[in-house]
C-alpha positions as CSV (number, residue, x, y, z in Angstrom):
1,X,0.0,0.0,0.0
2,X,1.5,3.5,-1.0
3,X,2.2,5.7,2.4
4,X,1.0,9.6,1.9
5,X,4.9,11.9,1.7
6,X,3.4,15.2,2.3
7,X,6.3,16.4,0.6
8,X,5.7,14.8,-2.3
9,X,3.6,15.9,-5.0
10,X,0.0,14.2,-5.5
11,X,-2.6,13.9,-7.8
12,X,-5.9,12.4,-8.1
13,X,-5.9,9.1,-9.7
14,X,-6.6,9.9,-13.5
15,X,-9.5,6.8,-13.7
16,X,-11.1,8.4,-11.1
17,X,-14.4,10.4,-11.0
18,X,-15.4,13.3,-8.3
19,X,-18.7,14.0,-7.8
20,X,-19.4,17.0,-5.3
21,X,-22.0,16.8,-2.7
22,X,-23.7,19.5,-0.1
23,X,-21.6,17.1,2.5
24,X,-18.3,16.4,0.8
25,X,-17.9,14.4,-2.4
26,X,-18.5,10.9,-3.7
27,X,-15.2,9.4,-5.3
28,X,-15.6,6.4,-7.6
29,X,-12.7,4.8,-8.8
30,X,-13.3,3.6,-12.8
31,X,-10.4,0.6,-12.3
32,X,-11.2,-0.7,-8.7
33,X,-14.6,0.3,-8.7
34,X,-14.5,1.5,-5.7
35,X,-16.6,4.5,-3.8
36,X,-15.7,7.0,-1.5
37,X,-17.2,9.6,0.5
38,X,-15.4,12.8,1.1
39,X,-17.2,13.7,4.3
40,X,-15.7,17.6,4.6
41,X,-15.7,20.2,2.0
42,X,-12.4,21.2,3.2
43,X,-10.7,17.9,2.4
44,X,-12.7,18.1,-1.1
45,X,-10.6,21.5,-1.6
46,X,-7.8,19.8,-0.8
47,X,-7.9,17.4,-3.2
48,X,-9.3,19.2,-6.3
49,X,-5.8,21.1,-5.5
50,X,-3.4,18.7,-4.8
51,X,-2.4,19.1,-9.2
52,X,-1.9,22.4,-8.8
53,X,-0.1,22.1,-5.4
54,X,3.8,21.4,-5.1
55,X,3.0,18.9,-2.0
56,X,0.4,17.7,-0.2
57,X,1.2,19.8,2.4
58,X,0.7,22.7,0.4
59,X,-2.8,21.3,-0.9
60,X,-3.6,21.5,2.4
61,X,-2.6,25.2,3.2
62,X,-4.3,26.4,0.3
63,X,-7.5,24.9,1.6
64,X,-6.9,27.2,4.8
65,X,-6.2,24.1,7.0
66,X,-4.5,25.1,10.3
67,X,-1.4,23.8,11.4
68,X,-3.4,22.1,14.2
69,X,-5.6,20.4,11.8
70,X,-3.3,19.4,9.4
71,X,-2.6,15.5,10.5
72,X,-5.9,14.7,10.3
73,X,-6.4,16.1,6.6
74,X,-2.9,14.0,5.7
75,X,-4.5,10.8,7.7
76,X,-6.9,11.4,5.3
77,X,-5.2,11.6,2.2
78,X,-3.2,8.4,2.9
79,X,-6.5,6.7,3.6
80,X,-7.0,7.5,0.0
81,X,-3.7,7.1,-1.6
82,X,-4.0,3.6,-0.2
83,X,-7.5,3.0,-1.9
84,X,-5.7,4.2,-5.2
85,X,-8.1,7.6,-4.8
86,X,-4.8,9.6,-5.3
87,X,-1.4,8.8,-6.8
88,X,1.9,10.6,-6.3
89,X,2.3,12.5,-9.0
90,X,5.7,12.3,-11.5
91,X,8.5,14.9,-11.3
């Protein structure tokens, strides 16, 4: 199972669909067919950023997350790099 670097740069997985919901977002993955529930709108931001973002951790402070918050955002995007959600993005 891939680990989340927050220094590394991420993306979402290209086979993978976002669909944006008053609570968060429903992910469904085209090649596993699996679903996931985004259940924050903040971690949705974070993830429609992470191409633009140079790292992870940068995804996350353009969403506005606070220093204090930030673990549990990164938690979170492991829990979806290891569901194939997100992929590490090439150099």
């Amino acid at each position: 199972m891939p680990s989340l670097d927050p220094e590394a740069a991420w993306q979402l997985h290209p086979q993978v669909s976002v669909r944006p919901e008053p609570f968060g977002a429903l992910l469904y993955h085209f090649g596993t067919r699996k679903l996931s529930f985004l259940k924050d709108r903040v971690l949705l931001d974070i993830v429609e950023g992470l191409s633009e973002a140079a790292t992870a951790r940068e995804a996350c402070d353009r969403a506005g997350v606070a220093a204090e918050h930030r673990a549990t955002y990164l938690r979170a995007l492991g829990t979806l790099a290891e569901s194939h959600m997100i992929q590490e993005r090439a150099a």
